[in-house]
C-alpha positions in Angstrom: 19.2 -24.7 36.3 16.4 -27.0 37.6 12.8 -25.3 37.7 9.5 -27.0 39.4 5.9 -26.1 39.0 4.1 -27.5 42.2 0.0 -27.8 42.6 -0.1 -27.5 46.7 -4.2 -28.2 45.8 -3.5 -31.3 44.5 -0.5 -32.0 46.0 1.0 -32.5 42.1 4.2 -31.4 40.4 2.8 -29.9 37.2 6.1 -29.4 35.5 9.8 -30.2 35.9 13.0 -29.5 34.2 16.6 -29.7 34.9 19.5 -28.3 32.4 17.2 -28.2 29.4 16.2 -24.2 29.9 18.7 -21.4 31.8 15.4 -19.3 32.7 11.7 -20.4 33.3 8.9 -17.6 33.8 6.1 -18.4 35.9 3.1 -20.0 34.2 0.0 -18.1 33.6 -2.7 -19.5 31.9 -0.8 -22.7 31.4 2.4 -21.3 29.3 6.1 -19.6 30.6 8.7 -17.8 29.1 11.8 -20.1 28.5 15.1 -18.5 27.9 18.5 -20.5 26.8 21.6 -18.6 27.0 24.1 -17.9 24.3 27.4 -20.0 24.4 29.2 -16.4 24.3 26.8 -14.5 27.1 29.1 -13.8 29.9 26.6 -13.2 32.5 23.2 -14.8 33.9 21.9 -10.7 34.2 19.3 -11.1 31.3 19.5 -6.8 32.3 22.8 -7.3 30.7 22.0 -5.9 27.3 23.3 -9.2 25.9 19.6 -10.8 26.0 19.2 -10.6 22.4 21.9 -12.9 21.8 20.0 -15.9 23.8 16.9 -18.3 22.6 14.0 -17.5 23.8 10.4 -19.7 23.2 7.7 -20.2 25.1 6.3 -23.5 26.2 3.1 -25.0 28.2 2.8 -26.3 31.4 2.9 -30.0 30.0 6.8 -28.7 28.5 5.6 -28.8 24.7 7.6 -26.2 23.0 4.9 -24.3 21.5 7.4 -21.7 20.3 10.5 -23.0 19.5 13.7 -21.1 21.6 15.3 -19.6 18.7 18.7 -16.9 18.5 16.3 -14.1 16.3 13.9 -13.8 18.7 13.3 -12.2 22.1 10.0 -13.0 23.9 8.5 -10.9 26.6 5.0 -12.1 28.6 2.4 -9.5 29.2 1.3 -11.4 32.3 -2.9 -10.9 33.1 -3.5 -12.8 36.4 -7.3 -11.8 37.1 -8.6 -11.7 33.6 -7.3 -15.1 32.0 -6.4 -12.3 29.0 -2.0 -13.0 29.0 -0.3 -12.6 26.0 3.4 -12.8 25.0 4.9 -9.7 22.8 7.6 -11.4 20.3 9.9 -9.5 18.5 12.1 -11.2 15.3 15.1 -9.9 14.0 15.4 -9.3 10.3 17.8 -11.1 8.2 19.1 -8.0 7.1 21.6 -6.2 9.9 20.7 -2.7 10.8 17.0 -3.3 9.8 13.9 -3.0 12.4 12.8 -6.3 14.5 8.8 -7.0 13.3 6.6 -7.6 16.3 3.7 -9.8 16.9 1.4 -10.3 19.9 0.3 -13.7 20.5 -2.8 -14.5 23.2 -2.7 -17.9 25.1 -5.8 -18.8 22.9 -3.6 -18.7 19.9 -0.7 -19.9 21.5 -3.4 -23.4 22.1 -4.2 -23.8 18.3 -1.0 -25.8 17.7 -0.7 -23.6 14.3 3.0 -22.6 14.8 4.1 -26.6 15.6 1.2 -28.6 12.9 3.2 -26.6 10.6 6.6 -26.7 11.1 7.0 -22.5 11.8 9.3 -20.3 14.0 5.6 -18.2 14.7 2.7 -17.5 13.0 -0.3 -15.3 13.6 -3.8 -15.2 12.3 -4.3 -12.0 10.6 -7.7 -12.2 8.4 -10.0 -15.0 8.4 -8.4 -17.8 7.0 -4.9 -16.0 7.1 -1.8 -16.1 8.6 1.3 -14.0 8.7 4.3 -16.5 9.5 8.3 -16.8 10.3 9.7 -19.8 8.2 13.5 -20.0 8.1 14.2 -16.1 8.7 11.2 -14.5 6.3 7.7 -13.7 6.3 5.2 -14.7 4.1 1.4 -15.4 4.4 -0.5 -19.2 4.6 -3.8 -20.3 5.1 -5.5 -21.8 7.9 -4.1 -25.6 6.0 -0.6 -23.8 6.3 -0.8 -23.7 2.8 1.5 -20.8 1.3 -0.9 -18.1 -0.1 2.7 -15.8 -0.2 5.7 -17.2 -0.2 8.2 -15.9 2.6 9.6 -13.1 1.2 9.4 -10.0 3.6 12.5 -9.5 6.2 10.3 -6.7 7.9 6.8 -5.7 8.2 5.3 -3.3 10.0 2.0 -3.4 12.1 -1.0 -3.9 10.4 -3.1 -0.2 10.4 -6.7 0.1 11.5 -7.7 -0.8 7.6 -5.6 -4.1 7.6 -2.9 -3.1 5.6 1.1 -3.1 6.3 4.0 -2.0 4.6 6.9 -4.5 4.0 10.6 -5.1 3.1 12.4 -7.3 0.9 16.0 -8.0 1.8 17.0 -7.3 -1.8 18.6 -3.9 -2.0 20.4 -1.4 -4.2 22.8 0.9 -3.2 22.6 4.9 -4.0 24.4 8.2 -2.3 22.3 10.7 -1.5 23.2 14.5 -1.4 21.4 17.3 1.0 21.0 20.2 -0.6 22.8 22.0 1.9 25.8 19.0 1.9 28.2 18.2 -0.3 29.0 15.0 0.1 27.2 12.0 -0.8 26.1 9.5 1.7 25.6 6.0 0.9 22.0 4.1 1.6 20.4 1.1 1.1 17.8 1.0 -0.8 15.4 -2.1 0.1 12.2 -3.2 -2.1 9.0 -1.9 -0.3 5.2 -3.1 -0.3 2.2 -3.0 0.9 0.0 -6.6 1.7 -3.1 -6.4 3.7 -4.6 -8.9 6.3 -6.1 -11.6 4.1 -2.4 -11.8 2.2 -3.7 -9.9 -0.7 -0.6 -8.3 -2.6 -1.6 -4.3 -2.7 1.8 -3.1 -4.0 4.4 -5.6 -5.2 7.9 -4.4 -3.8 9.9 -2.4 -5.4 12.4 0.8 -5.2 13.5 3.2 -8.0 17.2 1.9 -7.8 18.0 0.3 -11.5 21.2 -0.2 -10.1 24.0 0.1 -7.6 25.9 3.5 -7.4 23.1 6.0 -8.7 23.6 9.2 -6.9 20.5 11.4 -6.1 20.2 14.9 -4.3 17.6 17.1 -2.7 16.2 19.8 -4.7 14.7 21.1 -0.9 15.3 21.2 2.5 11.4 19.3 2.9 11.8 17.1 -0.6 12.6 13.6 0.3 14.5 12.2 -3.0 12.0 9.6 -4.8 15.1 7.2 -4.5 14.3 7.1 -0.7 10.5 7.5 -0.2 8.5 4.9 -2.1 5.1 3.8 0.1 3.7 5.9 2.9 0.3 5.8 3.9 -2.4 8.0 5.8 -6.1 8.0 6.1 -6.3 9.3 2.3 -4.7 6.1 1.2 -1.9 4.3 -0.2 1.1 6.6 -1.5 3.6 5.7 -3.9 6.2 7.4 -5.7 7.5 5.2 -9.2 10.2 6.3 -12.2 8.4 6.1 -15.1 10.8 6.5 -17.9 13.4 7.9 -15.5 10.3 10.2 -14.1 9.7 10.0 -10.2 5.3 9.6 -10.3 3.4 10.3 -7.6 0.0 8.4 -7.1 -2.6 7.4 -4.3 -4.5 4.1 -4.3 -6.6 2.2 -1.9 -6.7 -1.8 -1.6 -10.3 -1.3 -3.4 -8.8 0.1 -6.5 -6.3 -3.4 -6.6 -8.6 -5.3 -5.9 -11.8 -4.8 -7.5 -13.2 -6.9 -10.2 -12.7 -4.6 -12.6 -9.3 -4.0 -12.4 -8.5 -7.6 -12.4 -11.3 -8.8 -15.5 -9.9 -5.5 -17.7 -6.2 -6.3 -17.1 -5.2 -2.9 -14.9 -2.6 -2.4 -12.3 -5.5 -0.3 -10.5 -9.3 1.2 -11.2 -10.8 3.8 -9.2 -14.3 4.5 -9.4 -15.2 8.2 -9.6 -19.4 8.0 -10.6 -19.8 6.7 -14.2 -15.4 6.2 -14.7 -12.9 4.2 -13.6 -9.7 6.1 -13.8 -7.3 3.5 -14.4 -3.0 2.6 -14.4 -1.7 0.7 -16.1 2.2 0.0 -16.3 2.5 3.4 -15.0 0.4 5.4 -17.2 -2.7 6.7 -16.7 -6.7 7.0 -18.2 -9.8 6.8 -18.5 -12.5 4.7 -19.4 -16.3 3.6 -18.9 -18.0 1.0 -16.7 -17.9 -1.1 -20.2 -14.2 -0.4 -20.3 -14.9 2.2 -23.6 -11.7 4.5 -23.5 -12.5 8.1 -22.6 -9.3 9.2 -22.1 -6.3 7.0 -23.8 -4.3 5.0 -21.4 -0.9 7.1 -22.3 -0.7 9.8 -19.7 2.1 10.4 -17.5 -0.7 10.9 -14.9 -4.4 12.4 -13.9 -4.0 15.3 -12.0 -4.7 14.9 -9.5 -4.9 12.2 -7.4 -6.8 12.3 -3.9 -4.6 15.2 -2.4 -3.1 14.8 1.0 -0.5 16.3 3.3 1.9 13.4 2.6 1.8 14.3 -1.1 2.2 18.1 -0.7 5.2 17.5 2.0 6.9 14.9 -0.5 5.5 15.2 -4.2 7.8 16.5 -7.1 8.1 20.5 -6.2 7.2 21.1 -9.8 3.8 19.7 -9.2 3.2 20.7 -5.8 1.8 23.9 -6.6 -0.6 22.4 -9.2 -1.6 19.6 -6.3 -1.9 22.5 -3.8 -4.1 25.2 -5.7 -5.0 24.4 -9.4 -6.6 21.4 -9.5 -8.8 20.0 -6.0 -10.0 16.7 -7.2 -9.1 14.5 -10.8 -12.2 16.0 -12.1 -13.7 19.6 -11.8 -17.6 20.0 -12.1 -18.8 22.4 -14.5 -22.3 21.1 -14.0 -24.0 18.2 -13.2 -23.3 16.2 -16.3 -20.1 18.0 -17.8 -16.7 17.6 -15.7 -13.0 18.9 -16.7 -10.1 16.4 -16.4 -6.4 17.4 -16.1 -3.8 15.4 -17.8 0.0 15.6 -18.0 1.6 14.2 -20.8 5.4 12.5 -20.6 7.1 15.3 -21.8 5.4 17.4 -19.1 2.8 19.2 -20.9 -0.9 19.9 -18.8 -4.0 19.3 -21.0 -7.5 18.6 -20.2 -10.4 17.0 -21.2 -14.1 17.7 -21.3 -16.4 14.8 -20.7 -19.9 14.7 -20.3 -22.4 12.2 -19.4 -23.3 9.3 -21.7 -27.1 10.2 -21.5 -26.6 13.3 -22.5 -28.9 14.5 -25.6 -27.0 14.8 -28.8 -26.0 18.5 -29.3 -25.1 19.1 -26.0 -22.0 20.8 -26.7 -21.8 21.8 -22.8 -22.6 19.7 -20.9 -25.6 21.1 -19.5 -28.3 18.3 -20.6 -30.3 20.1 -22.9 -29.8 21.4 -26.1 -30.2 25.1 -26.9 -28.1 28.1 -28.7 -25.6 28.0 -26.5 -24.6 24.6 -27.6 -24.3 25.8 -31.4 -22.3 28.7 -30.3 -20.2 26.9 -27.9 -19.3 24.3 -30.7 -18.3 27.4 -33.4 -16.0 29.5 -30.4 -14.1 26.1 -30.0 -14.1 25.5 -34.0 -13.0 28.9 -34.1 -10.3 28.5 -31.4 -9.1 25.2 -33.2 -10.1 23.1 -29.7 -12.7 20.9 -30.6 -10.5 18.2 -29.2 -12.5 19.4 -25.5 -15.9 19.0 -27.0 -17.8 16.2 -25.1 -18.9 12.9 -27.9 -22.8 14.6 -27.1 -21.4 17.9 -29.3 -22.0 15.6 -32.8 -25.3 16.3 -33.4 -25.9 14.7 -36.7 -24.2 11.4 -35.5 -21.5 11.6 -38.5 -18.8 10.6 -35.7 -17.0 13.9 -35.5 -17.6 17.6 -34.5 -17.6 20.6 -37.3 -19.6 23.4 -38.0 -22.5 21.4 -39.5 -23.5 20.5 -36.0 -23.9 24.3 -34.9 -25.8 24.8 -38.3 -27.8 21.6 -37.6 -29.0 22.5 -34.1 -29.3 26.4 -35.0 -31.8 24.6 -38.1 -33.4 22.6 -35.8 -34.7 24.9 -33.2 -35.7 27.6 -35.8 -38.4 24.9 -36.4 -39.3 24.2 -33.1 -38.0 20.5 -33.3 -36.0 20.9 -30.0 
C-alpha cells in the first residue's frame, strides 16, 4: 500500500510511504492513524471484526512514529477540522484474557510532547501535574514528568479517572473461588483479581488486594441483593471510597476518602487512615479501628472491629454485611451522636460482635462535668452515682474526676455535691 500527502499550496509532497503501513488516515493537525495488518487477517475490511488483531499507532506528518503500531492496541481519531481540537481515543488490551481494554484520550498537543518516545513507552498520559499514567511492556504504572517511575507498572486495567482524580485498578494476580446464589446450587468458578484505588498524582489510596487467601474457597449469597465480600472489594460514589476487607476471617465494611490516606497525620502517627471529625481523628489501623486526639492521646483503644458507623451511603446499605445493615440504616446516623455541644456518643463493635459505646466530651470541659454539658451542677453528681449505681462508669467522660485522683467513684459526686453547698461552683 503506497500513501502520499500532497501540499497543492506549495506544490510539496508532505509525506510518502510505500509497504511500511496497510492503512494511512488522513492528517489533521499534523498526525494520521496508521494501521499494519495481522499476518493471520484474512481480509483488508478493517469492518471485519478482525481489527483488534492488527497494529495500530499513530504517526506525524514528518512519519515519526509517535505511537508505536503495536498488536494490544486499537486507535481511533476523533477528527476536529475547524477547531484545531483532534484527538485520538486509544484502547489497550489487558494482559489478562477476558478482562476490560483501559482507555486513554490523547490531544495532538500531547501527542507533540515527545513523552511516549523520550521515554521508551507504548503510551503515556499526563494525569496530575507532574504525573503520568503509562503502558510499559503490557502494565500500567505511574512516572513523573523525568519518566521517572513514581509506581512501578503493575495495573493490567484501570478505569477512568472520576471527577475527584481517583481510579480504581487491577492487578493481574488472581485467586480463584466458586460462588453459590442463594437461589443456585451449584457453584461457579471466578477470578478473583487484586483491586485498588490510585488517584491522578500516582498517590497509592488503596493498595490491591482481594479477600481470597487462596485458591478453591467457596463462598455463597446470604441474599438475593448481597454481593459476597469475596466478589465486591472497592466501589465508589460521591460519599467516598468503599471497601470491604476479612479481618480475622470477618468481611469489614469501611468508607475513606484520599484525605484520610493522605493527610499528615496519618502518615507522622503511623495509621493506614485518619479522619477528622472536629477535635478526633478516628483512625485504622491494620484493620481495627479508634480513636484518638489531635496529639494522638488514645480516646478510644485502637482494637475495634470497627466505629459504627462510617459515612452511610446507598452503596453500603445495597452491599454491607445484612447483619449490620439495619444498624447502618436506622440506629446509628453518623460515628458520633451529639448529646450536646460538648458531649458525643460513639458506637463500637468489638471482634466477637458485641455493640458498645463510648461517652466522650470535650477536652475543655470543667472538671466534674459528668455530662457533658460544660458546667458543673447537681446533675453531674447524680449522673456520676446512677452510672456508679448501674456499674457503667466505663461511659463517664475523663471531665467526671473531679478531684483529679485519675479515676471516677463516688467521692466525686460527694466532692461536687460539697462544693456547691458552699458556693464554690
Amino acid at each position: 500500500t503506497s500513501t502520499i500527502v500532497y501540499n497543492i499550496e506549495n506544490d510539496e509532497i508532505k509525506y510518502q510511504q510505500t509497504g511500511k503501513y496497510d492503512e494511512v488516515s488522513y492528517f489533521v493537525d499534523g498526525y494520521a492513524q496508521v494501521v499494519k495488518y495481522a499476518e493471520n487477517t484474512e481480509s483488508d475490511d478493517l469492518w471485519s471484526g478482525e481489527e483488534y488483531d492488527n497494529f495500530y499507532g499513530i504517526i506525524d506528518i514528518n512519519g515519526t512514529e509517535v505511537v508505536k503500531p503495536v498488536d494490544n492496541l486499537y486507535i481511533t481519531m476523533n477528527a476536529d477540522f475547524t477547531e484545531g481540537d483532534t484527538s485520538f481515543r486509544i484502547s489497550a488490551d489487558s494482559k489478562t484474557e477476558g478482562k476490560d481494554r483501559s482507555n486513554i484520550t490523547l490531544s495532538v498537543k500531547e501527542l507533540a510532547e515527545g513523552y511516549i518516545n523520550a521515554n521508551n513507552m507504548t503510551v503515556a498520559k499526563k494525569t496530575g501535574e507532574n504525573s503520568y499514567l503509562a503502558l510499559v511492556n503490557g502494565l500500567w504504572g505511574v512516572y513523573d514528568g523525568e519518566g521517572k517511575e513514581i509506581i512501578k507498572p503493575q495495573f493490567d486495567l484501570f478505569n477512568d479517572f472520576t471527577e475527584d482524580g481517583l481510579s480504581i485498578v487491577e492487578t493481574p494476580e488472581s485467586n480463584t473461588c466458586y460462588v453459590r446464589s442463594i437461589y443456585g446450587q451449584e457453584y461457579k468458578q471466578n477470578e478473583i483479581y487484586k483491586t485498588g484505588v490510585i488517584d491522578i498524582d500516582g498517590n497509592v489510596i488503596v493498595e490491591p488486594y482481594n479477600n481470597i487467601p487462596e485458591d478453591g474457597v467457596k463462598v455463597q449469597s446470604t441474599r438475593s441483593s448481597y454481593t459476597p465480600y469475596a466478589l465486591k472489594t472497592v466501589l465508589m460514589d460521591d460519599y467516598g471510597i468503599h471497601m470491604c476487607k476479612l479481618v480475622n476471617g470477618k468481611p469489614k465494611y469501611m468508607t475513606i476518602t484520599p484525605d484520610d490516606v493522605l493527610n499528615d497525620f496519618a502518615k507522622t502517627n503511623g495509621y493506614d487512615s485518619a479522619h477528622k471529625q472536629g477535635s478526633l481523628y478516628f483512625v485504622e489501623k491494620d484493620g481495627l479501628s479508634g480513636v484518638v486526639s489531635e496529639n494522638n492521646d488514645v480516646i478510644i483503644p485502637v482494637e475495634y472491629f470497627e466505629i459504627l458507623s462510617y459515612r452511610p451511603s446507598d452503596i453500603n446499605l445495597t452491599y454491607v454485611n445484612p447483619e449490620l445493615h439495619d444498624i447502618l440504616k436506622d440506629e446509628f446516623s453518623s460515628k458520633t451522636n451529639a448529646v450536646s455541644e460538648t458531649c458525643q456518643l460513639v458506637y463500637v463493635k468489638t471482634t466477637d460482635g458485641k455493640v458498645g459505646v463510648y461517652k466522650l466530651t470535650g477536652a475543655d470541659n470543667p472538671a466534674g462535668d459528668a455530662n457533658g454539658d460544660g458546667k458543673v451542677t447537681v446533675r453531674d453528681a447524680a449522673a456520676i452515682a446512677a452510672a456508679l449505681a448501674k456499674k457503667k462508669e466505663d461511659t463517664l467522660p475523663a471531665s467526671a474526676d473531679f478531684n483529679g485522683d485519675g479515676k471516677v467513684t463516688v467521692r466525686d459526686a460527694a466532692a461536687i455535691a460539697a462544693a456547691l453547698a458552699k458556693g464554690k461552683l
